[in-house]
VOMAR-809967 format. One line per 4 residues: number of its first residue (from 1); their letters; for each residue x, z, y of C-alpha. Coordinates in Angstrom, 2 decimals, padded with zeros to 5 digits. Each point is the difference from the previous one (the first is absolute). Last residue first. Example, Ala and Ser with C-alpha at 12.3 -4.5 7.8 and 13.67 -1.06 7.14 Angstrom:
<atoms>
2> SA> 013.67 007.14 -001.06 ~ -001.37 000.66 -003.44
</atoms>
This chain:
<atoms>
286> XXXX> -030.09 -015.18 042.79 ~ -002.80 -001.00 -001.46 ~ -000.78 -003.39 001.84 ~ 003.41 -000.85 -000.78
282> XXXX> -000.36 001.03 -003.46 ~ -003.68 -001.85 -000.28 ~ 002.29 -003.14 001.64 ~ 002.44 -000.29 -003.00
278> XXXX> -002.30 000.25 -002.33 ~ -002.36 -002.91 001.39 ~ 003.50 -002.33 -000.31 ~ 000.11 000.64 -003.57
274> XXXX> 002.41 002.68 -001.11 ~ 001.60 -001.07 -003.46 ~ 001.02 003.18 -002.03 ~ 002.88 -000.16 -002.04
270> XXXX> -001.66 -001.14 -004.20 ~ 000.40 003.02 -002.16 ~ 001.31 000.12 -003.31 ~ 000.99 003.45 -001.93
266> XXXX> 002.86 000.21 -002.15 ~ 000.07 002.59 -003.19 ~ 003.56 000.09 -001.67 ~ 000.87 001.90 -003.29
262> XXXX> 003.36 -000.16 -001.54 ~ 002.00 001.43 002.98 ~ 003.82 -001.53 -000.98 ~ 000.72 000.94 003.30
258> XXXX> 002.20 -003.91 000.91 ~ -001.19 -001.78 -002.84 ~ -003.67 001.27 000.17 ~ -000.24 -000.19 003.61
254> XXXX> 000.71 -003.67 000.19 ~ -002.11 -001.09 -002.90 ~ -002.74 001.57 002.04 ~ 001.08 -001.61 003.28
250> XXXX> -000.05 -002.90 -001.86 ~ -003.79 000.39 -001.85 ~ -000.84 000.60 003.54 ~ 001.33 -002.99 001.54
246> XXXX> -001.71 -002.27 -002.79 ~ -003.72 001.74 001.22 ~ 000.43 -000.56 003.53 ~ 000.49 -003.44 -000.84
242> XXXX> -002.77 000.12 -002.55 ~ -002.47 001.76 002.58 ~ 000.57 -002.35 002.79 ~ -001.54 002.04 003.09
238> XXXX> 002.97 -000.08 002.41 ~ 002.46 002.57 002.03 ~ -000.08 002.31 -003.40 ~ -000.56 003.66 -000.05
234> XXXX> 001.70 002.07 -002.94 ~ -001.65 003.19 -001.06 ~ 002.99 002.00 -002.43 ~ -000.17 001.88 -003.01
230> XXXX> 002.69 000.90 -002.24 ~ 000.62 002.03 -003.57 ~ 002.37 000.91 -001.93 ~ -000.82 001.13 -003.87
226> XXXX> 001.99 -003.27 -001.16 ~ 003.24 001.48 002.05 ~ -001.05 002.67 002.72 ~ -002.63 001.99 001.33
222> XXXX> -001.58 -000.65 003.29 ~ -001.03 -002.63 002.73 ~ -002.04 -000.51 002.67 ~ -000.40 -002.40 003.18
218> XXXX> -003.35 -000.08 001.44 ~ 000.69 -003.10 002.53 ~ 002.67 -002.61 000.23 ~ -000.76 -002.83 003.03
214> XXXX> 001.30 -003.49 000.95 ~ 000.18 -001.20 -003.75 ~ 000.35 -003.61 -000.68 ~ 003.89 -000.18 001.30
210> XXXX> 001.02 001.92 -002.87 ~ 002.33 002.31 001.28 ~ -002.22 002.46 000.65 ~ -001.53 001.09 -003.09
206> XXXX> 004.30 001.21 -000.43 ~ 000.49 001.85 003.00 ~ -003.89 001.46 -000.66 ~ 001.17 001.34 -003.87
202> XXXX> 003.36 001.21 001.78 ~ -001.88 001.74 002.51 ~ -002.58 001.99 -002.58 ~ 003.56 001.52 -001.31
198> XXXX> -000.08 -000.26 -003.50 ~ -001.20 002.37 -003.25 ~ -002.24 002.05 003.03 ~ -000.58 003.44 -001.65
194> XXXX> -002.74 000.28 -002.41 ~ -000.21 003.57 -000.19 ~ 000.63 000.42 -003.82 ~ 002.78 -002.61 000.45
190> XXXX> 001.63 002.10 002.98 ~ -000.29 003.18 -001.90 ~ 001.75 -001.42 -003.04 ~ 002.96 -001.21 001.96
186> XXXX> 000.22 003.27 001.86 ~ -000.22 002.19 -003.60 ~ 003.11 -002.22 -001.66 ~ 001.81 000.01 003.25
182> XXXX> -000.27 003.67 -000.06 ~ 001.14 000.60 -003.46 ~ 002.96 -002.39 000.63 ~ 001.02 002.09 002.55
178> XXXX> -000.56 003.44 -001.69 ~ 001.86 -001.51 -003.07 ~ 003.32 -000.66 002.34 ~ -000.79 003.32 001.42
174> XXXX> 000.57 001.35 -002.88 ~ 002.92 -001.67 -001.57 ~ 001.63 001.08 003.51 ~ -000.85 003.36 -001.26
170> XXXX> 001.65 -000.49 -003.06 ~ 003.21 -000.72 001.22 ~ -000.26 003.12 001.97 ~ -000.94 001.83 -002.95
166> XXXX> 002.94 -001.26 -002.14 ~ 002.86 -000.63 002.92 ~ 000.03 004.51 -000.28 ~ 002.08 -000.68 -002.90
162> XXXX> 002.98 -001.63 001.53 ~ 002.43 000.37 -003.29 ~ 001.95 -003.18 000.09 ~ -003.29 -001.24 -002.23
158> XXXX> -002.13 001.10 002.29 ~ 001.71 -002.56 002.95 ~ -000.24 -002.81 -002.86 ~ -003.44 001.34 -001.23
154> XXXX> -001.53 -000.50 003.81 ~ 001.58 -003.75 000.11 ~ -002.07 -000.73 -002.99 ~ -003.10 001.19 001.43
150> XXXX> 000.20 -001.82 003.26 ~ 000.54 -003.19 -002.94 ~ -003.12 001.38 -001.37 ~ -002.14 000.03 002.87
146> XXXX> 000.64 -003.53 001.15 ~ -000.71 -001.12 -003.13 ~ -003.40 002.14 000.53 ~ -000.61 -001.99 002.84
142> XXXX> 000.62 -003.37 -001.87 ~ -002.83 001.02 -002.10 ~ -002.40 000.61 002.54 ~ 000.87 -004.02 001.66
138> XXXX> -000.33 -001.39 -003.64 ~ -003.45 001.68 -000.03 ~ -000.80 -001.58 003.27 ~ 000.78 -003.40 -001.76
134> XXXX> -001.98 000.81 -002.76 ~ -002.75 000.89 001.55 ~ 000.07 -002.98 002.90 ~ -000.40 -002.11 -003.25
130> XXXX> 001.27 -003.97 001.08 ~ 000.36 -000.80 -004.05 ~ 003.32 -001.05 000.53 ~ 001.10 002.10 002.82
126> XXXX> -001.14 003.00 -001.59 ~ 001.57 -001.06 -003.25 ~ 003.39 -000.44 001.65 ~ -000.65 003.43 002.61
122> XXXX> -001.08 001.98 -004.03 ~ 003.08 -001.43 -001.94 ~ 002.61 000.54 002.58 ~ -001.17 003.68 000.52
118> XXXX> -000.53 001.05 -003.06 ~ 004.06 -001.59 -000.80 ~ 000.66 002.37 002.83 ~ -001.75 002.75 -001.23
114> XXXX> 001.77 -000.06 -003.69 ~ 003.53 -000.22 001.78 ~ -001.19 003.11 001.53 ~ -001.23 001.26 -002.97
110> XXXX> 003.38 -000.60 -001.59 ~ 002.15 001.71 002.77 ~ -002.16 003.12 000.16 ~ 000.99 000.23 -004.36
106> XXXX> 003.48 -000.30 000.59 ~ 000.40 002.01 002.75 ~ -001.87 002.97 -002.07 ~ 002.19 -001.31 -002.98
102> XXXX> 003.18 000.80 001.58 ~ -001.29 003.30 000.01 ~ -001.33 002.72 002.73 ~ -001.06 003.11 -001.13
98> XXXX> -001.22 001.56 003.46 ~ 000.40 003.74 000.43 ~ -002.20 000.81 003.19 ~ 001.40 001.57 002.87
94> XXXX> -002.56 002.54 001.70 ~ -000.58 -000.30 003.62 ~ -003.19 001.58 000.05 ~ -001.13 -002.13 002.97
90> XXXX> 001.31 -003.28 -001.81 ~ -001.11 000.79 -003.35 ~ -003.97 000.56 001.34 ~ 000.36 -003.34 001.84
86> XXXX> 001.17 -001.70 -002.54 ~ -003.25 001.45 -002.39 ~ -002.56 -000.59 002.77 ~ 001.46 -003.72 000.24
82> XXXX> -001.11 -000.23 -003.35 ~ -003.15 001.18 -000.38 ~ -000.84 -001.95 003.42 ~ 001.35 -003.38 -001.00
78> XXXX> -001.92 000.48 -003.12 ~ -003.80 000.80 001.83 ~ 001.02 -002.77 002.24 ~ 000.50 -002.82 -003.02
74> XXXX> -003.15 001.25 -001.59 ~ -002.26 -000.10 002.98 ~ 001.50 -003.64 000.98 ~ -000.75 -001.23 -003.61
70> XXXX> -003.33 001.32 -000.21 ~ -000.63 -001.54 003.82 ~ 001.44 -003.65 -001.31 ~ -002.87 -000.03 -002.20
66> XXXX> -002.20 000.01 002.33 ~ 001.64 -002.32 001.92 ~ -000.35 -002.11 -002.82 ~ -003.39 000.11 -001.16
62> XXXX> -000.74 -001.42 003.45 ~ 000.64 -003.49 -001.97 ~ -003.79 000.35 -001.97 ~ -001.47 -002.96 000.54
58> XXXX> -002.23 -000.84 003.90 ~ -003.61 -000.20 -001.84 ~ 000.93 003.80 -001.00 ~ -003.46 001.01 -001.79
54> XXXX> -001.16 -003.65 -000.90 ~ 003.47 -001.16 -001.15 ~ 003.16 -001.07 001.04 ~ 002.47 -000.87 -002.56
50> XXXX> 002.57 002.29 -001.49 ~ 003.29 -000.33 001.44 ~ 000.16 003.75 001.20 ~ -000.45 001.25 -002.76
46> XXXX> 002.89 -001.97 -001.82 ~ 002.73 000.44 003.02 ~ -001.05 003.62 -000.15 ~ 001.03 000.67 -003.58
42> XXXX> 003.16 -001.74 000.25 ~ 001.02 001.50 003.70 ~ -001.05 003.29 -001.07 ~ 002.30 000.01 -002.85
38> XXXX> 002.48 -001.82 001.60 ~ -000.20 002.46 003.19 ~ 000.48 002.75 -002.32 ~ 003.27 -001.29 -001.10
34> XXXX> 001.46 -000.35 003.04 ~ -000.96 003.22 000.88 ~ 001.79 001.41 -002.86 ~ 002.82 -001.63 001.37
30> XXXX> -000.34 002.91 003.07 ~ -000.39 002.37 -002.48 ~ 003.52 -000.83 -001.98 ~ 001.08 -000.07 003.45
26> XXXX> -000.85 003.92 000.62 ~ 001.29 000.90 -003.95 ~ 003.44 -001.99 001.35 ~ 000.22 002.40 002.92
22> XXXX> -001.71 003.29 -001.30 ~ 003.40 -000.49 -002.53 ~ 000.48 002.45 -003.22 ~ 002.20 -002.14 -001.73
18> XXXX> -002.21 -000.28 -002.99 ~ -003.69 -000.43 001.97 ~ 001.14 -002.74 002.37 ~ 001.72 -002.05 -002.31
14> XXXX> -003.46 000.47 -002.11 ~ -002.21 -000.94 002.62 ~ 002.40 -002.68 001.15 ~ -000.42 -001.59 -003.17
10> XXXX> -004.09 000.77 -000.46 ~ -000.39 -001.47 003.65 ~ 002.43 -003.12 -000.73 ~ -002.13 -000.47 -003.26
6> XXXX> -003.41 -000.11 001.16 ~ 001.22 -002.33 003.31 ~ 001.04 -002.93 -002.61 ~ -003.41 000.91 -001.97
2> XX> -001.86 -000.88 002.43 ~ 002.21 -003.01 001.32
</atoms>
């Protein structure tokens, strides 16, 4: 996949480069994005599988997020270079001479064809191997198919002589990275802050269809995947500790298969049993 991505970027680069296009150059970018997120990806997916030790008892999967911020930075700090440069053609209005060949087409047409074979491979393997990475990589990728094939249309209309289609094509290359730059940076923010990975009502809807359980208390949960975690109190209408026991281990199962959350903590507790003398100290109370 790495080195799939390496050599779109360098071909579009250099289609880019010879005929003179801010609209190719701006998508070559955008695949370089692509890329960068494999290189990431690789080295975070090791770091961040390392086992938990004394200093970070919990592993190491906010490396990740972290991670994600470089790529963020560096994927707005491009969409901004560039859009600068449309913008600056647009408001002077100058026509620039584009050299466009039947090998420009030739070359955008292959890297697409190269992205969507990317993007087979990575959703098969993801769904193999059950990797929200490389699924959500698949998901970038197809975005920057997307891209290309608005690029393609642009270097028709150019190619008919509609010049001023090559900074407005690349602006819509730019906000295209903007978007995927600030999906990249919310993601990251909501791991780092340990937002909720499931709805705390879905975790009770599901305690409570066991008939055992007449109350769900303390309900947590966070990451995702085998760095997910979920906690939940579970209150049980009888004191038999294995039966309770057996219906935890299945709502366990249950929440694995259906949020794939690797790590689940369930509390016991017996429901209270009010004796006769604590119902009468309430009434005597009240």
């Amino acid at each position: 996949m790495l080195v799939a991505n390496l050599a779109v970027v360098v071909a579009k680069a250099l289609a880019g480069w010879w005929a003179g296009s801010l609209a190719v150059l701006s998508d070559a970018v955008h695949s370089l994005t692509d890329a960068a997120n494999n290189l990431v990806g690789i080295w975070l997916i090791r770091a961040a599988a390392k086992p938990p030790d004394r200093e970070h008892p919990y592993g190491h999967a906010k490396l990740e997020p972290i991670g994600a911020f470089v790529v963020s930075a560096v994927m707005g700090v491009v969409a901004y270079e560039i859009g600068r440069e449309a913008v600056l053609r647009l408001w002077a209005g100058a026509t620039v001479s584009l050299a466009l060949t039947p090998l420009t087409f030739a070359v955008m047409l292959g890297t697409l064809a190269v992205n969507l074979l990317v993007v087979w491979y990575e959703r098969r393997a993801g769904q193999q191997l059950g990797s929200p990475f490389l699924l959500a990589d698949a998901q970038h990728t197809l975005s920057d198919v997307y891209v290309t094939v608005g690029v393609l249309v642009g270097l028709v209309g150019m190619w008919f002589g509609w010049t001023w289609l090559d900074p407005v094509v690349s602006l819509a290359v730019v906000a295209a990275v903007g978007w995927g730059a600030y999906h990249v940076l919310v993601t990251a923010i909501n791991e780092l802050m340990d937002t909720a990975a499931v709805e705390d009502e879905r975790l009770i809807a599901l305690a409570r269809q066991h008939p055992d359980v007449v109350e769900v208390r303390h309900v947590r949960s966070r990451g995702r995947g085998a760095y997910g975690f979920a906690e939940l109190t579970l209150v049980f209408r009888h004191d038999d500790l294995r039966r309770a026991h057996a219906t935890s281990d299945l709502l366990e199962t249950q929440i694995r298969q259906m949020y794939g959350l690797a790590h689940i903590t369930i509390h016991l507790e017996p429901a209270e049993v009010r004796t006769p003398g604590d119902v009468k100290a309430e009434e005597l109370s009240a």
